[in-house]
C-alpha positions in Angstrom: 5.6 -45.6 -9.5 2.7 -48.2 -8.9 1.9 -49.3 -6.1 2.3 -53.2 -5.1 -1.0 -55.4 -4.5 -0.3 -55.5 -0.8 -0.2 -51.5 -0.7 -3.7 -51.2 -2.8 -5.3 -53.6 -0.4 -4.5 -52.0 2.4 -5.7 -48.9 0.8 -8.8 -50.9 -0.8 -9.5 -51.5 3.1 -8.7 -48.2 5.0 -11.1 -46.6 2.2 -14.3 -49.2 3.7 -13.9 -48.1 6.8 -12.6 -44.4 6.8 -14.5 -41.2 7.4 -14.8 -38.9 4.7 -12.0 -36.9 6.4 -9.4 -39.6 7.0 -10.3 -40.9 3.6 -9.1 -37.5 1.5 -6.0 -37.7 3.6 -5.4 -41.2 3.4 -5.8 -40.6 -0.9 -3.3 -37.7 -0.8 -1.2 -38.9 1.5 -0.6 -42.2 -0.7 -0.3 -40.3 -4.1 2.1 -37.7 -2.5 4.6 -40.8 -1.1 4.4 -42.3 -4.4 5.1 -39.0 -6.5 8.2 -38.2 -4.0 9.1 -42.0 -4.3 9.0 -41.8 -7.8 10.8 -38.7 -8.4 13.5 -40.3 -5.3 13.9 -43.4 -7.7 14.4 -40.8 -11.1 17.4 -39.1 -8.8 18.7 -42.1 -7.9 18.6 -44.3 -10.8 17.4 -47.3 -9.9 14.8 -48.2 -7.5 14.7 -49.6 -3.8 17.2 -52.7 -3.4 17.5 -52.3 -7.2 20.9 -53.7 -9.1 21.7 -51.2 -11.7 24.5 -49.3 -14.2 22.8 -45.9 -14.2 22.8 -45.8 -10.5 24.2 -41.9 -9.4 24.5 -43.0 -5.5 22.7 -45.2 -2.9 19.8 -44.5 -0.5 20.7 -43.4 3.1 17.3 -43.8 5.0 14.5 -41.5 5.1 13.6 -38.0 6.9 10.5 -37.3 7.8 8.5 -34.0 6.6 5.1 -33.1 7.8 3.2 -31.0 5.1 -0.4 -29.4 6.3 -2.9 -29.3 3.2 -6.0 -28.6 3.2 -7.3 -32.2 4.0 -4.9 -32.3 6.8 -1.4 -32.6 7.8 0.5 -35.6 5.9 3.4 -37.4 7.5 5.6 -38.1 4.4 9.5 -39.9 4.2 12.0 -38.1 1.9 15.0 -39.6 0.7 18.2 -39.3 2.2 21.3 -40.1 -0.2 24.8 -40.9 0.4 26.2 -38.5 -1.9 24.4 -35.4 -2.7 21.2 -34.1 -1.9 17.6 -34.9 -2.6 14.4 -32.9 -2.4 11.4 -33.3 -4.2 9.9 -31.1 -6.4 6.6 -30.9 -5.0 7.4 -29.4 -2.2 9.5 -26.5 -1.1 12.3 -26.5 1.0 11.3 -25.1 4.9 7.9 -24.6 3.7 5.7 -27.0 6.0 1.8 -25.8 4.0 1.1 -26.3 0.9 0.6 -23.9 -1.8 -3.5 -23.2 -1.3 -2.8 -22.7 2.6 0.1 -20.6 2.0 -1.7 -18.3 -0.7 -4.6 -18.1 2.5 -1.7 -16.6 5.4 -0.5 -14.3 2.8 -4.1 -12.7 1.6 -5.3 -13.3 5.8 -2.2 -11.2 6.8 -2.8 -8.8 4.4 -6.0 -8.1 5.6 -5.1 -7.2 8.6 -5.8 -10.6 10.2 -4.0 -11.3 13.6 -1.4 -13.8 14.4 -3.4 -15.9 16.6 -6.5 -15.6 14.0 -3.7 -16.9 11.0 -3.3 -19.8 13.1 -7.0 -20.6 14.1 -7.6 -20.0 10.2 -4.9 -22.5 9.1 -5.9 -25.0 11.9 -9.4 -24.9 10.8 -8.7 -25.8 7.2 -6.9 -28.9 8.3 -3.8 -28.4 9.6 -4.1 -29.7 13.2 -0.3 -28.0 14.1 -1.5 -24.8 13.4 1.3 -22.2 12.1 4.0 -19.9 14.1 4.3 -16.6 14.1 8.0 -17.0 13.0 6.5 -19.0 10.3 3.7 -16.6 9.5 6.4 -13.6 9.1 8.5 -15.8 6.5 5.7 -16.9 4.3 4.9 -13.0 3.7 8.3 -12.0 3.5 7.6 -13.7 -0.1 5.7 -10.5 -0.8 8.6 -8.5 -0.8 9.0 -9.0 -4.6 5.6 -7.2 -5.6 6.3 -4.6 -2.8 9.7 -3.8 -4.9 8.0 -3.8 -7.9 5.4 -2.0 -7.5 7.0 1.1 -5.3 9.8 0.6 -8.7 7.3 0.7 -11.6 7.8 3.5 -14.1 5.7 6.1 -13.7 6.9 8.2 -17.4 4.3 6.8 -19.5 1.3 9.4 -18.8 1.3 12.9 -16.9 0.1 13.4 -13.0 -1.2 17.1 -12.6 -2.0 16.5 -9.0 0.1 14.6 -6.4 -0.3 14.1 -2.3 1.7 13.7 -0.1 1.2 12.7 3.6 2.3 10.1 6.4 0.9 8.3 9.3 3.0 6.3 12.1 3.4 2.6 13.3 5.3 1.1 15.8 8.3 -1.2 14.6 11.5 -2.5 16.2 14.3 -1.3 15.2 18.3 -2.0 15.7 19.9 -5.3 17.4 20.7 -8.6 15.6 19.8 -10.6 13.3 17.6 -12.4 15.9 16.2 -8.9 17.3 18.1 -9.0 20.7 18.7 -5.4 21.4 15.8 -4.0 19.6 14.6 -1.0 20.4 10.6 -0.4 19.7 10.5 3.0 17.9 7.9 5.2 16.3 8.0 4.9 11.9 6.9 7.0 9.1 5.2 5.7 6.7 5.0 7.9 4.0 2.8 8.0 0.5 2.6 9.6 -2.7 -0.8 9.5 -5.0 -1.3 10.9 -8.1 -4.3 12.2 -10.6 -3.2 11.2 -14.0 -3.9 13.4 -16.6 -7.0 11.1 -17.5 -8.4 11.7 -14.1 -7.4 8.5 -12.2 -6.2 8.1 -9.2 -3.2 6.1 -8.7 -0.8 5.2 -5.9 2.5 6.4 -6.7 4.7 5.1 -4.1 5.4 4.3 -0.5 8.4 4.5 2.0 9.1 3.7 5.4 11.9 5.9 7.6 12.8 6.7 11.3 11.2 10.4 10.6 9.4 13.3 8.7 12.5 14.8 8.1 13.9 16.8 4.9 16.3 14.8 4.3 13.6 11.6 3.8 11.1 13.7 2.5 13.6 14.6 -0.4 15.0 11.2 -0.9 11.5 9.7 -1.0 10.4 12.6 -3.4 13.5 12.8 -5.9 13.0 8.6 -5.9 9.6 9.3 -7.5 11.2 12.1 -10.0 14.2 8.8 -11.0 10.7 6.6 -11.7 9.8 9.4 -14.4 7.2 11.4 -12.5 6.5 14.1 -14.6 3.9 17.1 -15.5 3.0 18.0 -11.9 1.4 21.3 -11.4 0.1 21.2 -8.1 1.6 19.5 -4.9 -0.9 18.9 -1.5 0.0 18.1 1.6 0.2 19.3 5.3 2.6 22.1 6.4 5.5 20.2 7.6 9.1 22.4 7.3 10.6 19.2 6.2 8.3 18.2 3.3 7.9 22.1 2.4 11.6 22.2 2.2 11.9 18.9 0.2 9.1 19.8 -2.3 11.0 23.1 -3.2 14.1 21.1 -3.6 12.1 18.5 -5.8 9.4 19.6 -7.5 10.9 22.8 -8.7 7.9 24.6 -10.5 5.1 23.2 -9.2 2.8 25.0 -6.8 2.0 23.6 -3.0 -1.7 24.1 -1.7 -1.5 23.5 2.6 -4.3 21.6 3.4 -6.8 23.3 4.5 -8.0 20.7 7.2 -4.8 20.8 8.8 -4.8 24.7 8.3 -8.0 24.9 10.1 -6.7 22.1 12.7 -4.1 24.8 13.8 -5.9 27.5 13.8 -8.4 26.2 16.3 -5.4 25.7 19.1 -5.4 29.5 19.3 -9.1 29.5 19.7 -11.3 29.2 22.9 -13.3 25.8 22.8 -16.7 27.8 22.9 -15.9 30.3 20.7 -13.5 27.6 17.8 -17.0 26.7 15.9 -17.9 30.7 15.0 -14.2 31.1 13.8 -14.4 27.8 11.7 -17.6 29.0 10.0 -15.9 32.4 9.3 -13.1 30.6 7.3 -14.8 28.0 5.5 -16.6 30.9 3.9 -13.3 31.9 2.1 -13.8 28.3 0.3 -17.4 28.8 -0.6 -16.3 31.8 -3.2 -17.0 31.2 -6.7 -13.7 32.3 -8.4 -10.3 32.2 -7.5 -10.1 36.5 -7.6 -12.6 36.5 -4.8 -11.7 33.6 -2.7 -8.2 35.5 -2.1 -10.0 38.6 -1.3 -11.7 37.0 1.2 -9.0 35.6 3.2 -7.9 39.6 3.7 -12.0 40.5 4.5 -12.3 37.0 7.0 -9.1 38.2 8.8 -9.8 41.8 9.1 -13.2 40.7 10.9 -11.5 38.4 13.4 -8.4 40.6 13.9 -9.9 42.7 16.9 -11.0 39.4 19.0 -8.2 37.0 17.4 -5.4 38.6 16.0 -2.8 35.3 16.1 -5.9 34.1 13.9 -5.8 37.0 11.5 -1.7 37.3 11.4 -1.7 33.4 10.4 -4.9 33.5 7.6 -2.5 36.5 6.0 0.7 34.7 6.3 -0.8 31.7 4.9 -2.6 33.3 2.0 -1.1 32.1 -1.1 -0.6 28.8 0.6 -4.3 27.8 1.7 -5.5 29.4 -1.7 -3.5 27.8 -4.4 -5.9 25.6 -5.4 -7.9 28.6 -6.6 -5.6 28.4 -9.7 -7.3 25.6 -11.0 -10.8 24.7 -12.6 -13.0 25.1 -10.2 -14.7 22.0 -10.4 -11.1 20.2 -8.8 -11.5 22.9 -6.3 -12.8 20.4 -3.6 -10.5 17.7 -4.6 -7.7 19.1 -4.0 -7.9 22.0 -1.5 -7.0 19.4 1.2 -5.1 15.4 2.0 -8.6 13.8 2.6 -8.4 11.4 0.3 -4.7 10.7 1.2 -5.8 10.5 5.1 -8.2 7.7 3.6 -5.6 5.6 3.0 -3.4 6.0 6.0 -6.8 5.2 8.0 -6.3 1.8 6.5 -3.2 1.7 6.6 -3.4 2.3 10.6 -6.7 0.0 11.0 -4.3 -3.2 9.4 -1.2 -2.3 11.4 -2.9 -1.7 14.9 -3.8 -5.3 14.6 -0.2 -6.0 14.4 0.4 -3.4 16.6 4.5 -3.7 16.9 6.2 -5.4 13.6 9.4 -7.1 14.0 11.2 -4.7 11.6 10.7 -1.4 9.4 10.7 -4.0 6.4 7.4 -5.6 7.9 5.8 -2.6 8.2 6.8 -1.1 4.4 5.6 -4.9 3.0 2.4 -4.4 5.1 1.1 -1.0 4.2 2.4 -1.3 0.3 0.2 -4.2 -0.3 -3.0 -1.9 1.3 -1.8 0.7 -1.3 -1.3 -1.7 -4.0 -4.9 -3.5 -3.1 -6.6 0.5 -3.4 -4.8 1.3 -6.1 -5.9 -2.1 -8.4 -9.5 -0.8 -7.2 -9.1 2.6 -8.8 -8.2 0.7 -11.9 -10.9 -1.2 -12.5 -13.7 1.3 -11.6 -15.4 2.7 -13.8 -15.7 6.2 -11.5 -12.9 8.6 -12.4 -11.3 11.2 -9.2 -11.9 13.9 -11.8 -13.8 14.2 -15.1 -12.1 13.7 -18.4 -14.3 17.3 -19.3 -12.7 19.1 -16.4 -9.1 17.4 -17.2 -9.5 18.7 -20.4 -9.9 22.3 -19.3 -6.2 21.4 -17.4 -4.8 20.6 -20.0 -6.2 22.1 -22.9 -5.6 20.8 -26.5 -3.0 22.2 -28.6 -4.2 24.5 -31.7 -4.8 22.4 -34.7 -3.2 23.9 -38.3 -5.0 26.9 -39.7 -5.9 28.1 -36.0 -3.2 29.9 -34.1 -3.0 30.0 -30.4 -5.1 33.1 -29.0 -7.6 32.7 -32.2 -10.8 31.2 -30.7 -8.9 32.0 -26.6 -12.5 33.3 -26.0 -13.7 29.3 -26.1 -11.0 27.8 -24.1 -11.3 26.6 -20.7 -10.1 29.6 -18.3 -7.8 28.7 -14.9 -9.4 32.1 -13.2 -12.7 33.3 -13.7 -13.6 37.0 -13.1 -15.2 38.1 -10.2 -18.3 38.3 -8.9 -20.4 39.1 -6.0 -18.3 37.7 -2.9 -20.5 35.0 -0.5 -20.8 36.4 2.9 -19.7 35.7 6.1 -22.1 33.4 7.9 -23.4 34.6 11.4 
């Protein structure tokens, strides 16, 4: 649509005298009325006070819209018609920032950014209204797409040897209606799958948000991951939780379950006097310093015989928890540190927690699942693109071994192959 002599010299002037500032504004605030004019006129078929056949309907005043942009907020008239509705492209319906400021809330929110920072940061890029919390929540409820997709994606295409499990907890409200009345603020779990493929990267698997640990989630979170194709798991870690035990043996049927031994060691030291817990720590961190899997076991039975007489609620749990604290032992040795424990899993939740405390209560469970997925999703497109694997394609290999080529049967050359177990040797001491 062009624009009439009188409108380009009232243009021609405000651009003489305008600051740099109200001169941007002043450009895009005359291109965006003509644009909507234009596409108004296209709607309409025919333009203002126009006589014409291919009219559809008439005009019925204006509304007025303000849009914030980057160069400010614009103060644009839309249409109205008498039959029908009209809306122009351009711009979406009961969203007030444009497309660059509402890619910014999203990726500030994200990060972990507050509320009140959101606003100062849209405010300072030009729009002078500033931005809602309401307003905030509904531009990153647009995230909830990716957040289905990714926790959805098929996982069938490659193997995952190694998968952890573990959760942390943030506040959300929960119950009352659709405009929160009733509420009730309530503690969540936020629980999270990751995976070592069988090339030795890391990736998230998926994420879930529920009122509790208990079996019931656990399984339903689990046998959601098993529907995606999760396949060739040999090894399970997480933290000794009945309800995760329970829903791993339900699940992963099969696959053996190391207990972390942080947590392991956690629990052990609540039986322990303060001033004596350090001695007993250094007494069964030895177990972990064995060289092969034969004598690391072996040592669980010497480290608890030598605590039994001053600690014997020590002893009794290192012997009940044998196999469980030692599975890793199973494994080549050089995954041994890798996964003998959640570490890396309580890595994540760390972030997880450090984003959400600056939210510190979200309106809904949904919030919180769309705020912690996109942490996982933003650590999970890092372990893609670097070039460090979790774990060595070398010791992957000696996993997963290769299958005998033709003219060599299986056992033939079993004196080369990568072992699980090596034989044992001299056993490290205890330290003092």
């Amino acid at each position: 649509m062009a624009l009439n002599q009188s409108a380009l010299l009232e243009l021609t002037e405000v651009l003489r005298s305008a600051d740099e500032g109200q001169l941007m504004r002043s450009l895009l605030h005359t291109i965006l009325q003509a644009l909507i004019d234009a596409e108004a006129q296209a709607h309409i078929g025919a333009g203002l006070h126009e006589r014409s056949e291919e009219r559809l309907t008439q005009r019925n005043g204006t509304r007025a819209k303000t849009v914030s942009t980057a160069a400010g907020d614009l103060a644009v008239k839309i249409p109205k018609t008498r039959t029908g509705s009209f809306f122009p492209s351009l711009l979406h319906p009961r969203r007030r920032i444009d497309v660059a400021l509402h890619a910014v809330v999203m990726e500030a929110y994200v990060h972990g950014v507050s509320t009140r920072k959101v606003d100062d940061l849209v405010s300072a890029l030009g729009a002078e209204t500033g931005i809602s919390k309401s307003e905030v929540s509904r531009i990153c409820g647009e995230l909830d797409t990716e957040v289905a997709a990714f926790n959805g994606r098929d996982l069938a295409g490659q193997g995952f040897p190694y998968v952890f499990v573990d959760a942390t907890y943030c506040k959300a409200r929960v119950g009352g209606d659709k405009f929160g009345a009733g509420a009730r603020v309530c503690s969540q779990a936020v629980v999270i799958a990751t995976g070592v493929s069988a090339d030795g990267r890391r990736e998230v698997l998926g994420c879930a948000v529920g009122d509790s640990e208990t079996e019931a989630f656990w399984t339903e979170f689990l046998r959601s991951l098993r529907e995606r194709g999760l396949a060739g798991v040999a090894l399970v870690i997480s933290d000794h939780h009945r309800g995760l035990m329970n829903a791993i043996d339900a699940t992963m049927i099969g696959t053996a379950w190391q207990r972390c031994r942080v947590h392991f060691m956690r629990n052990v030291l609540t039986r322990v006097p303060k001033g004596q817990a350090e001695m007993v720590a250094a007494a069964i961190r030895t177990i972990f310093a064995q060289p092969t899997g034969v004598l690391v076991r072996a040592h669980v039975d010497t480290v608890a015989a030598t605590l039994a007489a001053k600690f014997p609620e020590v002893a009794a749990m290192l012997r009940d928890a044998r196999e469980d604290i030692t599975a890793f032992a199973d494994f080549p040795e050089p995954h041994w540190r890798k996964i003998w424990s959640t570490n890396p899993l309580e890595r994540l939740n760390r972030e997880v927690k450090r984003r959400s405390d600056v939210v510190g209560i979200f309106p809904n469970p949904k919030a919180l699942l769309r705020l912690a997925t996109c942490v996982l999703i933003e650590a999970h497109d890092e372990w893609q693109v670097s070039d460090r694997r979790y774990l060595s394609e070398t010791s992957m290999a000696a996993l997963n071994p290769p299958a005998p080529t033709a003219g060599h049967p299986a056992g033939e050359h079993a004196d080369t192959a990568p072992a699980l177990a090596s034989t044992p040797t001299e056993a490290v001491p205890l330290s003092a």
